[in-house]
N, C-alpha and C positions, 0 to 999 in steps of 0.2 A: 099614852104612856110610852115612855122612851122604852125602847127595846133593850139585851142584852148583848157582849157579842160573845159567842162560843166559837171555840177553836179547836179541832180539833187531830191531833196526828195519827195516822194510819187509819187509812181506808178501807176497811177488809172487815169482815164481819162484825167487831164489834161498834169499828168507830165507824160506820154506813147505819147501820143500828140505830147506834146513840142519836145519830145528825137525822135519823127518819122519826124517831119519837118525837124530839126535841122541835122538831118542824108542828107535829099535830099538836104541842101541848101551845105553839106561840107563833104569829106570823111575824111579830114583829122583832123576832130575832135576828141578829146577822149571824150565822151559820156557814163558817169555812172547813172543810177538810183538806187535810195537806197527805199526800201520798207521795213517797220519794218513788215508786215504778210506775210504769205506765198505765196502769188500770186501779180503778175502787172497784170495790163489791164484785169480786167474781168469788168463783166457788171452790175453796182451796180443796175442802176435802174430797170433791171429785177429780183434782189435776192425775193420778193413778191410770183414770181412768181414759186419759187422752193417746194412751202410748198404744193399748190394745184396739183404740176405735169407734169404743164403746160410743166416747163422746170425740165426732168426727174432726172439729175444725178445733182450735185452739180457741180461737175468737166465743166461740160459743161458752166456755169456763167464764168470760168476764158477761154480768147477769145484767148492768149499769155502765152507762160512761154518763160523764162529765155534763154533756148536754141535756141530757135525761133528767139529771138530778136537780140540773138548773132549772128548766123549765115544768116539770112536775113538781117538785119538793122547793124550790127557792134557794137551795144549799148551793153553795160554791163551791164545787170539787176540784181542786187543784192536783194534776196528776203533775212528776215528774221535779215533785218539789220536795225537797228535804230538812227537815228542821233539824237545824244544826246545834242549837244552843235555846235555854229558857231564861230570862232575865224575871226569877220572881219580884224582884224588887219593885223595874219599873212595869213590871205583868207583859212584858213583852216578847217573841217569839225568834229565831233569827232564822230566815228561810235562805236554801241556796236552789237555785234553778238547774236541775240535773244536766239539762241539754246544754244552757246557753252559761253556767259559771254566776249566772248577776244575782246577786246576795243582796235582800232586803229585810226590813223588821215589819212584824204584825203584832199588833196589840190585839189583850183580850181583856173579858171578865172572869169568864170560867175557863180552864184548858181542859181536854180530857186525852190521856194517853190511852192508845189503843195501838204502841208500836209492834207486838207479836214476839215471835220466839225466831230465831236464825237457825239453821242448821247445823250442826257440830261437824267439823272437817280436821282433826287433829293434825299436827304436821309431821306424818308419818315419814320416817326414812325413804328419800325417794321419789316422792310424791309426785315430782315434773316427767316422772318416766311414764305414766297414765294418766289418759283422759277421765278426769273429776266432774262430776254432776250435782247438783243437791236439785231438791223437789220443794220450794218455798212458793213458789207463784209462776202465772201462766208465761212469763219468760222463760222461766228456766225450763219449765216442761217442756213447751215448743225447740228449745235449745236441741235438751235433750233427742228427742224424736227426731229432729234435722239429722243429726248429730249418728245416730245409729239407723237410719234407712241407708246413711250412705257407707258405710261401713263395707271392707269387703268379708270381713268374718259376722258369727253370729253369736261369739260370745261377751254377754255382759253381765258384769257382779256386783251385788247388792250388797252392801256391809250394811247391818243391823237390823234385825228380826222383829221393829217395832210395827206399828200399822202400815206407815207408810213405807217402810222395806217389803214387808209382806205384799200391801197391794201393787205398788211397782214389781214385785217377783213376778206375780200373777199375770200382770197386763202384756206381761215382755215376753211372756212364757205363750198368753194367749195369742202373741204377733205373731211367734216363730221364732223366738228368739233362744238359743242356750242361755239359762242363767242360772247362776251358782249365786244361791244366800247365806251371807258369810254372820254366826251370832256368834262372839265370845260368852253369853251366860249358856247355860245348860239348856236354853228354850225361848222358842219364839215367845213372842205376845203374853206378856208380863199381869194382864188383866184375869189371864186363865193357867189354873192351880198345874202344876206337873204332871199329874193324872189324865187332868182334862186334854191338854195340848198336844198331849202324843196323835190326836187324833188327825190333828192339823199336820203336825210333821210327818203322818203318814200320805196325807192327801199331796200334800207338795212332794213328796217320795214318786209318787204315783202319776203326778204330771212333770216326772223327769226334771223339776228342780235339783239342781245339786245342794242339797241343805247342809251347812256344815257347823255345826254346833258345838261349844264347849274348845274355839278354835278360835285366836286369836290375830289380826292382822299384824305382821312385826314390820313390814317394808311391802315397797314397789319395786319391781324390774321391768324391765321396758313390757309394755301390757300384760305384766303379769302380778298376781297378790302375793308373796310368800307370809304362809300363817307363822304362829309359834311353835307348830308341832312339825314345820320344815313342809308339809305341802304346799303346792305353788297350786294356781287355778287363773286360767287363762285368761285375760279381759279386755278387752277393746277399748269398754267404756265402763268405767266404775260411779255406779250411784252411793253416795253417799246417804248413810238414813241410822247414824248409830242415835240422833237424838235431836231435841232442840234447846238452844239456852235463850230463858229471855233479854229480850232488849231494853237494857236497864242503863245501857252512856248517858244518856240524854237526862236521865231521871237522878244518876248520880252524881253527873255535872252542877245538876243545878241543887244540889244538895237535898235531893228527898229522898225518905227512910230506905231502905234494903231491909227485905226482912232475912228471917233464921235461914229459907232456902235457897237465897239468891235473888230471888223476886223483889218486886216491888211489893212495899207494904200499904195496905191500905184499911180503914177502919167500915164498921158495917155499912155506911152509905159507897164504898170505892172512895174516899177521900185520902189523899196521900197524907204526911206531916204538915202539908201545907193545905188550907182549909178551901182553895180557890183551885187547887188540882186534882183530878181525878186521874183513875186509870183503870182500865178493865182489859180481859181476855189472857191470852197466855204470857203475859210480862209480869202480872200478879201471883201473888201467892193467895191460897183461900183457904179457910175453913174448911176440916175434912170433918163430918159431924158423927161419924163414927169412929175415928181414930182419936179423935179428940185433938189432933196438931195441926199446922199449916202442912199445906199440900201445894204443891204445882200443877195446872190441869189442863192440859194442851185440847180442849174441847169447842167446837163449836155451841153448841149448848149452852154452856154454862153461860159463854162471852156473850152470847145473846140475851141474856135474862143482865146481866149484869148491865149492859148500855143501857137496857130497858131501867133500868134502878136508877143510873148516874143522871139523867134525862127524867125522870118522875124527880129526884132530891133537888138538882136544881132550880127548878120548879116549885117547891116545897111541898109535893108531894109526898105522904109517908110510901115507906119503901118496907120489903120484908127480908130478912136473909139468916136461913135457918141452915146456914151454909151446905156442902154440896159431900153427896155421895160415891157422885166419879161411873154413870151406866155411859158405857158404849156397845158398839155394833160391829162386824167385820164379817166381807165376804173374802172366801180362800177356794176358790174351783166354785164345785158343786155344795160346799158344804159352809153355812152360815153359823157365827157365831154372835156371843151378845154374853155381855155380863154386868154387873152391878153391887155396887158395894164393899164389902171386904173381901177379901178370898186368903186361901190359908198362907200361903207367899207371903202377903203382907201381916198378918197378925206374928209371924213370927219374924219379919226384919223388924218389923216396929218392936216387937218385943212386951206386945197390950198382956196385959192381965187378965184373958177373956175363957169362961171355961164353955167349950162350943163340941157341940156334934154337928156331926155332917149326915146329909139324906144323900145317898148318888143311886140314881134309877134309871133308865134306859125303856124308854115307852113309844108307844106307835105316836106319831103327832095328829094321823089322823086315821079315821077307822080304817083299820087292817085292810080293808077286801078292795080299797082306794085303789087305783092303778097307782098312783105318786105319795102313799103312803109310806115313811121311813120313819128310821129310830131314831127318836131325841134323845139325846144323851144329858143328864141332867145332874147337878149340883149345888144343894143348897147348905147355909151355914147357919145355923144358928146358936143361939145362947142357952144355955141352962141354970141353972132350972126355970128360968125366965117364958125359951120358949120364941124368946124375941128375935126376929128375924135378920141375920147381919148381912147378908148376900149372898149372889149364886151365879152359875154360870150354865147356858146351853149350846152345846153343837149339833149342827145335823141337818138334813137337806131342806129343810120344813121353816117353819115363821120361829123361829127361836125370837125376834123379837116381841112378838105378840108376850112371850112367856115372861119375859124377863122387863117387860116392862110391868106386868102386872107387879112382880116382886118389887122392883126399884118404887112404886105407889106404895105397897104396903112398909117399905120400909119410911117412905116417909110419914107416912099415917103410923108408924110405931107399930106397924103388925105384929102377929106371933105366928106359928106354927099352927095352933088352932084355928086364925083366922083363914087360912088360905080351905082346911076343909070345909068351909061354908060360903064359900065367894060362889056366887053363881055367874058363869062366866057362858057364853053367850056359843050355844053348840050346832052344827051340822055337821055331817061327815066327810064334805070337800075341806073342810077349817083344821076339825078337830076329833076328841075324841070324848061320849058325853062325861066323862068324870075326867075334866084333863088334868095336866102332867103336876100342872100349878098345886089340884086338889090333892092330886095323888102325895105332892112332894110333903102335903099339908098332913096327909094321912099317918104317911113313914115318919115324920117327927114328929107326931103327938107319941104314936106306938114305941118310939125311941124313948122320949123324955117319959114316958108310964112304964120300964121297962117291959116291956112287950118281948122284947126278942133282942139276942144280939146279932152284932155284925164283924163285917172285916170291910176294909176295903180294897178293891182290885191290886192295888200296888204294895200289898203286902204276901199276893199268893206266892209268888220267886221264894218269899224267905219259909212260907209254910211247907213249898215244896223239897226247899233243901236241908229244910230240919225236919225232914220225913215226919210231915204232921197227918190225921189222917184226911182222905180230903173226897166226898162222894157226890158224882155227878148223876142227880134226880133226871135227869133227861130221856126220853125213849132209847131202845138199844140202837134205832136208824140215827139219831142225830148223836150219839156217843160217837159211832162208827164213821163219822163226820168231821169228827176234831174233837180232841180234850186233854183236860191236861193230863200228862205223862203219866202220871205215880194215881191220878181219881179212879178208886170202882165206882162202877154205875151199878145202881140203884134205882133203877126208874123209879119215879113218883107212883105211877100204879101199881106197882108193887111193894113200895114201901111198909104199908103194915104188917103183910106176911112175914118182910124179909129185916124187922127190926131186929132179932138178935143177931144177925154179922156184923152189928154195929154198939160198939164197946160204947157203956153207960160211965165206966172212969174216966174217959180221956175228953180233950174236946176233938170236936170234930167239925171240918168244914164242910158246905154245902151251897152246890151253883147248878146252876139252871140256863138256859141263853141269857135271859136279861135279869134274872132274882125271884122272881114272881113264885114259883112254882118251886125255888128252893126257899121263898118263905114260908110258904105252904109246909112246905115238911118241916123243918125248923118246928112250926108252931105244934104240928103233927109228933114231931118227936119229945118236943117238951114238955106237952098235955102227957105224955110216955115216959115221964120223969126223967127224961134227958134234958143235963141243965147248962149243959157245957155245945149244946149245939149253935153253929153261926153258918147264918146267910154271910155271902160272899158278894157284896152291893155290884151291880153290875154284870156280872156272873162271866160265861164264857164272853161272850159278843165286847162283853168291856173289859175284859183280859184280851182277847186280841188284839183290840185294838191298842191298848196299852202297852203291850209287850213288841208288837211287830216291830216300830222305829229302830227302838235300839238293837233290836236283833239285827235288824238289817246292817244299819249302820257299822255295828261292833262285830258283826259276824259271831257272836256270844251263842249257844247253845239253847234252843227254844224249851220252853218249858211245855211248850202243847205238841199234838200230833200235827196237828193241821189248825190253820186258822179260817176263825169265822167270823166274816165280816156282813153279815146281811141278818 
């Protein structure tokens, strides 16, 4: 049987992918990949990680070359080759040779696009007065790093707070390098709710990042940024990272669909308008299976399941796609991140019709008495009176992925709030902790959706404190004496019963503890006491600190605690 010939453009996860499937499902393919830079299959989302050391040589980011692919897979990888144009007509290709200029055609049967997403560089006033960076692939990183060891200063600034701003901050910060992170929105890392993030912008406070938020670039002067609010911030060398736009020329040229967000459209097999081209990875738009609309999804992940798709349909293999919830991962210092699904950010830009509670707890990750046990900081969403699980997010020194992938499974299993208290999830006390954080978050929203108890959450005590609400810290008198908020009596927990009538049965009244636990405890103590107006305060002190420090810092604003606690 005559073989087929598959063509395909970009080399880089998804289209290395696609050309590796496509290889086991048929030998008698002709199988070309076209990559306009000089490497396939390296490892974009580790390039961050070349500037700190982490990963030594640059060389080592690319996983594949050319020779590799040819003599293991039978794929013909063309590095340094650019496809300039698609003739769907005559199903032809038009390649230009990067190095040498010589411009030839390739025919196919199937194409699959897998060109990625470019970097956003806007042409800010100025712009020739600083040295410009973007982080796309192992050239540019190697650039970069050249580019700033020789440097005789050590200042470098990162404009835009997404991953890959963040973890270039990190790496530059872990060299030795001064760097100032420049966000025009009000917060890093767009995955985790306003609440949660503070925690992060505290940690990069603390590794002498210059974080500058809520602050816009207007121009360049000779190495230097000046924002909107007339701050200048000194730069040698400026990474670019406000975002990425896909690469859709090529796709527009040859007249296939665009969809609503820019992307390329394509139907549930990756099929563009035209039945003979495909496309996968960050150039597509996908299914968001919880917001119900197309999304854009700059993921490793997804790109990979999706070659895997384009590569079974060609084939005629059935394919599944029950479109995509959007979990990632990020590390900032010491402190790990991970989230999955919706988070409240998005239910209100989107504007969903969704009526949702929230769980936020703050739990050991693993048993207490651990030398390297710490608090996870935790956040889940769910639906009511459903119960159904929308998404969540964890910070904190510990496996927040372990956590949060179990949620992103239940979410695609349709879980609920019920299901997570009965998951039996797999315990020691190097790991975890026996009823963890997942059960626990399972526990707090069954007792939420059964009204069990009310709450508040942390980023509303500022406003309870300035509308002199009442507000009592169940805490011992040594850890009062430690930090609390300003206007709280303390009421220890062990003396709570005696000491229930200083505490007014008409008003409401709030109630915190380090992390909630213990002003749940009384909460339920007081309401068994016909107090109906009483609230836990989710998070309690330890996640008021953290929530409040940034901006105090930042704004020099007036603290609402004595002292903060962060352990």
């Amino acid at each position: 049987m005559m073989g087929q010939k598959i063509v395909i453009i970009g080399g880089v996860a998804g289209g290395a992918s696609a050309a590796a499937r496509l290889r086991r499902h048929s030998e008698e393919d002709q199988i070309i990949m076209f990559e306009r830079g000089p490497h396939v299959s390296f490892s974009n989302c580790s390039l961050p990680y070349h500037l700190s050391g982490v990963i030594q040589d640059a060389e080592d980011l690319v996983l594949m070359d050319p020779k590799l692919f040819l003599t293991q897979y039978n794929i013909d990888a063309r590095v340094n080759s650019e496809v300039t144009a698609i003739d769907r007509k005559n199903k032809t290709v038009m390649v230009k040779k990067v190095d040498s200029g010589e411009e030839y055609t390739e025919a196919y049967d199937k194409l699959i696009l897998s060109p990625g997403a470019s970097p956003i560089v806007p042409k800010f006033p100025g712009i020739e007065n600083v040295n410009v960076f973007t982080v796309r692939n192992v050239v540019d990183i190697d650039r970069l790093n050249k580019f700033i060891s020789q440097m005789n200063t050590k200042d470098v600034t990162v404009i835009g707070g997404g991953f890959i701003g963040v973890e270039v901050a990190e790496n530059l910060s872990d060299a030795g390098y001064e760097v100032s992170l420049i966000e025009a929105a009000d917060q890093i890392l767009r995955p985790f709710d306003y609440d949660m993030v503070q925690i992060f912008h505290k940690v990069l406070l603390d590794h002498k990042v210059n974080l500058i938020i809520g602050d816009k670039v207007e121009r360049f002067e000779k190495n230097k940024v000046v924002l909107g609010s007339g701050k200048t911030v000194s730069a040698s060398a400026v990474v670019m990272a406000i975002g990425v736009t896909p690469e859709t020329q090529l796709a527009k040229e040859a007249g296939l669909e665009i969809g609503e967000t820019g992307a390329i459209k394509v139907n549930k097999n990756y099929q563009t308008n035209d039945s003979d081209i495909y496309a996968v990875g960050d150039a597509i738009e996908v299914y968001n299976a919880l917001t119900h609309s197309m999304t854009k999804l700059s993921l490793a992940g997804p790109a990979l399941k999706q070659a895997r798709s384009v590569a079974d349909h060609i084939n005629h293999k059935s394919t599944i796609n029950k479109g995509y919830i959007g979990s990632s991962a990020i590390k900032v210092f010491e402190y790990n991140g991970a989230s999955t699904g919706l988070n409240e950010a998005l239910i209100k830009v989107l504007n969903l019709k969704i009526n949702y509670d929230i769980v936020r707890i703050i739990l050991s990750d693993k048993v207490g008495i651990m030398p390297d046990a710490a608090p996870m900081h935790f956040k889940l969403l769910f639906e009511v009176p459903t119960g159904k699980i929308l998404g969540a997010q964890a910070i904190g020194k510990g496996d927040v992925t372990k956590r949060i992938d179990i949620i992103a499974t239940a979410i695609k299993f349709g879980g609920t709030v019920e299901d997570l208290k009965d998951l039996e999830l797999s315990y020691a006390p190097p790991f975890s902790t026996g009823k963890d954080i997942v059960n626990h978050a399972g526990y707090v929203g069954s007792n939420l959706l059964n009204a069990e108890f009310k709450q508040v959450n942390v980023d509303k005590v500022r406003e309870l404190v300035e509308s002199n609400q009442i507000i009592i810290d169940i805490r011992e008198r040594r850890e009062y004496e430690r930090g609390h908020v300003k206007v709280a009596k303390n009421i220890p927990l062990s003396e709570l019963r005696e000491r229930m009538d200083e505490i007014p049965k008409d008003k409401p009244v709030y109630l915190y503890c380090r992390t909630g636990q213990r002003s749940y405890n009384a909460s339920l103590a007081l309401r068994n006491a016909g107090y109906h107006n009483a609230y836990n305060i989710t998070g309690s002190f330890l996640g008021l600190s953290f929530y409040e420090y940034f901006n105090d810092q930042s704004t020099n604003r007036e603290s609402i605690v004595t002292e903060y606690n962060f352990r």
